[in-house]
C-alpha positions in Angstrom: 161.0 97.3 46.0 162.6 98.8 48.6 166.0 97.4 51.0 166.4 99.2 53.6 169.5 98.1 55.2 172.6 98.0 53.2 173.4 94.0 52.7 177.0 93.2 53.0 178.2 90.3 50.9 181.5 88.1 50.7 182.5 86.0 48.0 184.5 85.0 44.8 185.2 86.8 41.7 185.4 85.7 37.9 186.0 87.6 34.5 183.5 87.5 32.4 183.7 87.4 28.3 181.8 89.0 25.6 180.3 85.4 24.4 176.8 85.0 26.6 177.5 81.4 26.2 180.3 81.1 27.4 179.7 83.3 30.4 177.1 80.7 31.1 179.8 78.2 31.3 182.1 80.5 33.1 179.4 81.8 35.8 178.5 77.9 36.0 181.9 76.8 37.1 182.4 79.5 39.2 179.6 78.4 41.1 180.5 75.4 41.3 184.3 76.4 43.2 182.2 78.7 45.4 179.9 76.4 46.8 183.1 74.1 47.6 185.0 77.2 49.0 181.5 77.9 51.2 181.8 73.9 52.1 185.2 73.9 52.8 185.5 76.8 55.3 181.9 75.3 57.1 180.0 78.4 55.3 177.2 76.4 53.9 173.6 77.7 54.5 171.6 74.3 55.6 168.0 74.5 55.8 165.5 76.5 53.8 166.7 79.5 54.9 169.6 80.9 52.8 170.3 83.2 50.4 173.1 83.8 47.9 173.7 86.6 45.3 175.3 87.1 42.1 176.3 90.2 41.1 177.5 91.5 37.9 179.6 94.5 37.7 182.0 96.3 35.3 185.7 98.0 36.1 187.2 99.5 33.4 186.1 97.6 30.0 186.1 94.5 31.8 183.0 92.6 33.0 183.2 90.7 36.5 180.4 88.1 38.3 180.9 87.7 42.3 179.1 85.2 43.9 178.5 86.0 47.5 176.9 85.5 50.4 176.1 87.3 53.4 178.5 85.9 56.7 177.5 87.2 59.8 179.6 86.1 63.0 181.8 84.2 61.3 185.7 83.9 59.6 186.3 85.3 56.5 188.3 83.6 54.5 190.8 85.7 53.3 190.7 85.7 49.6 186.6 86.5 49.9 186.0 90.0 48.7 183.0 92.3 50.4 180.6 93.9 47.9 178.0 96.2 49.7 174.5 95.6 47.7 173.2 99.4 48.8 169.7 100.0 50.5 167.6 101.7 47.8 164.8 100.9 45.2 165.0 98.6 43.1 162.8 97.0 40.3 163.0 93.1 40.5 162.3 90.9 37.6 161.9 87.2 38.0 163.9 84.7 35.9 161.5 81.4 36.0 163.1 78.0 35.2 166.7 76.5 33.6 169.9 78.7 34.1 170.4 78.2 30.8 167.8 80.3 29.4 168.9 83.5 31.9 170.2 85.0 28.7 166.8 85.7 27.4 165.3 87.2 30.3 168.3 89.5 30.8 167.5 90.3 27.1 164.5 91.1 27.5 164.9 93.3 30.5 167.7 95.0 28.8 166.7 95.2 25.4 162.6 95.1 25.6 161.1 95.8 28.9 163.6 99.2 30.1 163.3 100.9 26.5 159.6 101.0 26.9 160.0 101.8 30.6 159.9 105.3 32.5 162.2 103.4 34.8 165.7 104.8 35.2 168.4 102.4 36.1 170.7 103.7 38.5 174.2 104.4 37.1 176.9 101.7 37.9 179.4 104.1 39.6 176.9 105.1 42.2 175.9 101.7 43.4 179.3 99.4 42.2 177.2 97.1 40.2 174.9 96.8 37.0 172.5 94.3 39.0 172.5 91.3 41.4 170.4 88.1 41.2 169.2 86.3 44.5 169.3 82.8 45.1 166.7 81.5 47.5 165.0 78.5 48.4 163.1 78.7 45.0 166.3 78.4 43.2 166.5 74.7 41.7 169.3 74.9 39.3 167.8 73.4 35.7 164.5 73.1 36.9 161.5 74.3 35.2 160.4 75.4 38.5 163.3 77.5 39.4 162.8 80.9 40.4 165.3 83.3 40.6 164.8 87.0 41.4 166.9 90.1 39.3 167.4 93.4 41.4 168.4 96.9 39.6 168.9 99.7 41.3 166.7 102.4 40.5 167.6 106.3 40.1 165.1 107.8 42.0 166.2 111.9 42.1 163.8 113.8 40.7 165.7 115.8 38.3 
């Protein structure tokens, strides 16, 4: 899939650990404080319309999850960092149902699907991030209905 505009997000950042079960605890509460944050300063997306993302980067040895959102004509609060998702390809996988089982599907995108691919993943330092999910109106937290779509940017030089 292709973006064609860059899409410039805002939001908060969290640490990550080495333990996928307790990032799921971490990335969990961090959502939590963001959606107050996004309350708080009258940033909430009403309606069926909005759109969040979550992206997963790495800075040194460390891992890091922003969730963001894009803000167009309005305040940014000042301890909201801007993370530029790049126009580009990308391959999307969907993640259907609880949060709790997002482990497996990044497993098997990771571990299963990519080895067997021709794709080539795009290297972190060229884009600023390993890959984003986006939150729509299909998202419904533990819901076995929940859909949630996983963007990786795709090298596409022909070398």
């Amino acid at each position: 899939m292709e973006i064609k505009q860059s899409i410039q997000t805002y939001g908060l950042v969290t640490e990550l650990s080495k333990s996928q079960a307790t990032n799921l605890i971490i990335i969990r509460k961090h959502w939590m404080f963001f959606n107050a944050e996004l309350k708080k300063y009258k940033l909430n997306q009403f309606g069926g319309n909005w759109t969040k993302y979550g992206i997963t980067f790495k800075s040194g040895e460390r891992y890091f999850y922003l969730t963001s959102i894009q803000i167009i004509n309005k305040q940014i609060p000042s301890h909201f960092i801007k993370k530029e998702i790049p126009k580009g390809e990308y391959t999307v996988f969907t993640h259907k149902g609880k949060m709790e089982n997002i482990k497996n599907t990044l497993y098997e995108i990771y571990k299963v699907i990519l080895p067997k691919s021709t794709l080539k993943i795009e290297d972190q330092s060229k884009v600023g991030f390993h890959h984003f999910e986006k939150y729509d109106h299909r998202f419904q937290w533990n819901k076995p209905t929940s859909e949630i779509d996983i963007y990786l940017p795709l090298n596409t030089d022909n070398e």
